[in-house]
C-alpha positions as CSV (number, residue, x, y, z in Angstrom):
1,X,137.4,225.1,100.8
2,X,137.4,228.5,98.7
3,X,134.4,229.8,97.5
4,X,134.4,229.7,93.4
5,X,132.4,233.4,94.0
6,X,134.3,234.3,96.7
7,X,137.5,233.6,93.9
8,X,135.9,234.9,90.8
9,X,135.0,238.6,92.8
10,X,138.4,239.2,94.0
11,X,140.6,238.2,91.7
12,X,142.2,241.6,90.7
13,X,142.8,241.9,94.6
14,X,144.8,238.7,95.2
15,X,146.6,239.8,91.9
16,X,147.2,243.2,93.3
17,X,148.7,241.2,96.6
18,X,151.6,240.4,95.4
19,X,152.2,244.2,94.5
20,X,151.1,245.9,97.6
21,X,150.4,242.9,99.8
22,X,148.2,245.8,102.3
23,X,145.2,246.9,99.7
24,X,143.7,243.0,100.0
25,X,143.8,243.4,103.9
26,X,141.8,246.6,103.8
27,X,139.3,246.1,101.0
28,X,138.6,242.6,100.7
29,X,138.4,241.9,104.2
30,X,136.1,238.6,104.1
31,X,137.5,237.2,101.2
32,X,139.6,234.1,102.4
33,X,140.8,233.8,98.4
34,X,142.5,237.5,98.8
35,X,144.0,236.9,102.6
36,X,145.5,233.8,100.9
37,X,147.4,235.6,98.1
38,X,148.1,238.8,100.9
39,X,149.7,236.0,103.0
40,X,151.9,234.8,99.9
41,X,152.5,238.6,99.3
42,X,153.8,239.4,102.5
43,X,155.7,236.4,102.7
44,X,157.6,237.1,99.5
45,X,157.9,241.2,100.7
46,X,159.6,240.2,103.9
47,X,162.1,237.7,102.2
48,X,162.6,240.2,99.5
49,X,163.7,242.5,102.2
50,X,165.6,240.3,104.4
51,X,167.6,238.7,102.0
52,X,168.2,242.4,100.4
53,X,169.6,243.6,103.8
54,X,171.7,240.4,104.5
55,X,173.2,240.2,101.0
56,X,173.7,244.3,100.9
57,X,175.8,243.1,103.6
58,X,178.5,240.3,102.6
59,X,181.4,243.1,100.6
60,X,181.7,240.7,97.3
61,X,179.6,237.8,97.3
62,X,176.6,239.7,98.1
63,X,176.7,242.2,95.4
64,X,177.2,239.5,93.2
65,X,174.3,237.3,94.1
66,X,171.9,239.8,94.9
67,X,170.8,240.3,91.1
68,X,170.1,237.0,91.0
69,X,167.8,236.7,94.1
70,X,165.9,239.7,93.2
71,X,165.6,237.6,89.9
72,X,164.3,234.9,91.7
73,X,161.8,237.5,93.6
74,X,160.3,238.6,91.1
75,X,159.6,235.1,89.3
76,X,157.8,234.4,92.3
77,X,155.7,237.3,92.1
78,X,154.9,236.3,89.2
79,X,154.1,232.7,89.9
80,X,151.8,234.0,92.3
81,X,150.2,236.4,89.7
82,X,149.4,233.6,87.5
83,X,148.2,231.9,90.2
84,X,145.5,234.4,91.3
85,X,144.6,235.5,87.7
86,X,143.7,232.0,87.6
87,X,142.0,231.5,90.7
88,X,144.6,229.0,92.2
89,X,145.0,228.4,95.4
90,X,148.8,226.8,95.2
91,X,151.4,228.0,97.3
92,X,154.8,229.7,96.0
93,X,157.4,227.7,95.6
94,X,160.3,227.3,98.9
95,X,158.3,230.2,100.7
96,X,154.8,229.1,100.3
97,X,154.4,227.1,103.3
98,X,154.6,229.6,105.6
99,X,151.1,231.4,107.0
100,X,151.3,235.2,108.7
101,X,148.4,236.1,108.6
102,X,145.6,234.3,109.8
């Protein structure tokens, strides 16, 4: 299904996904290895932000929780670092099964 080239070549840009989900898009635009970590990236960017603004929200509770899910965030990311570094293919865990980007 993925290229073991197409894997080993972009890597560093399905690592650098989860940072700045937009640099794969632009400059590894055949590589289905990097659109598959941008997707995970983006995925994880627009919870991050979601759940920021809804929990930002909620007067106590929020501000209680919200270290916690950023926490959680940024274990993800990191999942998904380990995963690319090691040219996996696997998906995040709750959010992975979701596809954006096509």
């Amino acid at each position: 299904m993925y290229d073991s080239t197409d894997i080993h070549n972009n890597k560093g840009m399905a690592i650098l996904a989860y940072i700045l989900f937009f640099i794969p898009l632009i400059a590894a635009k055949d590589s289905k290895f990097a659109w598959y970590h941008a997707n995970q990236g983006l995925t994880l960017f627009l919870v991050m932000i979601i759940l920021n603004v809804v929990l930002s929200m909620i007067p106590f509770l929020g501000f209680i929780l919200l270290p916690f899910v950023n926490l959680g965030l940024v274990i993800l990311a990191v999942l998904g670092i380990v995963a690319a570094a090691q040219g996996q293919v696997k998906p995040l865990p709750i959010i992975g099964g979701y596809t954006l980007l096509k």
